[in-house]
Structure formats: structure tokens, C-alpha cells
N, C-alpha and C positions, 0 to 999 in steps of 0.2 A: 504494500500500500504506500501511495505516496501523499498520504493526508491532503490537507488544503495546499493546491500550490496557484499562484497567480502565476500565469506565464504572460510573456511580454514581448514579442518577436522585437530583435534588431532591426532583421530584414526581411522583407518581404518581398516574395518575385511572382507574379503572375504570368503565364504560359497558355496558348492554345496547344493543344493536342490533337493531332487526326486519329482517330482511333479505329479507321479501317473498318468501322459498321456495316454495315446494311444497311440502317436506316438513321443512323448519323454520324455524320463526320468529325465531329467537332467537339471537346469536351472544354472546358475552363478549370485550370487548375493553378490553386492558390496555393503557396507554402509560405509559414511563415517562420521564420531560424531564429533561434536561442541566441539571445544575448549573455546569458547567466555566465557567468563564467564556472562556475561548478558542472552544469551542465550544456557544454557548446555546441553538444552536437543533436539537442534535442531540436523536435520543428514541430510542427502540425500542419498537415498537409487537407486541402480540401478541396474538393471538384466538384465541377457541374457536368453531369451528362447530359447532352446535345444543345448544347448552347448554341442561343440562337440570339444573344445580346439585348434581352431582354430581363425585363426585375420581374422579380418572383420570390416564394418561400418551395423550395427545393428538399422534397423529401428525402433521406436517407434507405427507408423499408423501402420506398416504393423503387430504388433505385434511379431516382432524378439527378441523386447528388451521394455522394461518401465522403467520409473526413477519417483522415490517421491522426494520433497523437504518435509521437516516437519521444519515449523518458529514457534516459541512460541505456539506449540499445533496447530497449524494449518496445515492440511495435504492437499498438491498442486500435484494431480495428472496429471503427464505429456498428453497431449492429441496429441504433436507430437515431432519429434525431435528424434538424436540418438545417440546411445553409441557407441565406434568406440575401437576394441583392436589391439592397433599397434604392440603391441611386446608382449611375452610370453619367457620368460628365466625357467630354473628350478624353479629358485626361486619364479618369480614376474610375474605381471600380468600389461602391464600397456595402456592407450590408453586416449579418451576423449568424450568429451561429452556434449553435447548442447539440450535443449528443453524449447518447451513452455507449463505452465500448463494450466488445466480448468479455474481457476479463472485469469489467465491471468497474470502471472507470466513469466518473461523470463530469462532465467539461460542460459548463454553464457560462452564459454570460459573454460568449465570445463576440468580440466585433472587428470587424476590418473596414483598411481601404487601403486600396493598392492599384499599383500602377497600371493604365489601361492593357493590354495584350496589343 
């Protein structure tokens, strides 16, 4: 267990993906990197499937969207919960994000904005 941890990304990169579908080409995926210096090599990683550049609240069950937590080499795959994108300017990308993983981790409260793709 890693009790309460506020995580706080350094940096953040946002990326399109082709992902060779069938019936889309296109995911958004957000990561966001440890600053902590105890932990630098942690992130959280979060995607949209079939991104079509529009705001929404993006499932996790229904597979709209996923998100990883990665703590000290341990990788916490989301099993529900969503990534939500509120705004979209030229520049930036930005919305929030809440899930629970496999092993039973609960990531609350999250919020981003990052650079547009």
C-alpha cells in the first residue's frame, strides 16, 4: 500500500497514436512524469480511444479511455473510472480524471492540461 500520496507531474507530454483499428485510428494519450525525487521514475499514463478532438467524460469499463498509474516499478492498471476533457484551446488540452486500479488503488481528484498533440 502506498497510503495517501498527492502526485504532481513535472512533465507532461501528450501524443496521438494510430493504433491500427478497424474502426479507429486515432487514440490521445496523456502521461504525466514524477517530479518527486524519491520517486522519478513514476508517471501516470492516460488515453482516449478514438479520439476525434472533441470534450467529453470518457469511460474507462466501457473502454473509451484507460489510465496507468506506474509507483516505484509497479504498474496499477485502471479496471474503472474516467478521463473527462473539458476544454480544448489551440494550444492545450485540458480536463480530469478519477479511477480505481486492479490491485486496488484509488487515484481521485486528478486534473490536467497539457500541450495540444
Amino acid at each position: 500500500s502506498i497510503g495517501t500520496y498527492n502526485y504532481v507531474a513535472a512533465t507532461t507530454v501528450t501524443s496521438i497514436v494510430d493504433t491500427q483499428n478497424l474502426d479507429t485510428t486515432i487514440a490521445l494519450v496523456i502521461t504525466g512524469n514524477s517530479g518527486d525525487m524519491a520517486h522519478p521514475y513514476d508517471k501516470i499514463e492516460l488515453n482516449v480511444n478514438r479520439y476525434k478532438g472533441q470534450l467529453g467524460v470518457y469511460s474507462i469499463v466501457q473502454s473509451q479511455a484507460g489510465a496507468v498509474l506506474i509507483h516505484s516499478g509497479t504498474w496499477s492498471v485502471a479496471a474503472g473510472g474516467v478521463v473527462a476533457i473539458t476544454q480544448i484551446t489551440d494550444n492545450t488540452i485540458s480536463g480530469y480524471f478519477s479511477f480505481d486500479t486492479y490491485d486496488n488503488i484509488h487515484v481521485a481528484n486528478g486534473a490536467f492540461a497539457a500541450n495540444k498533440p
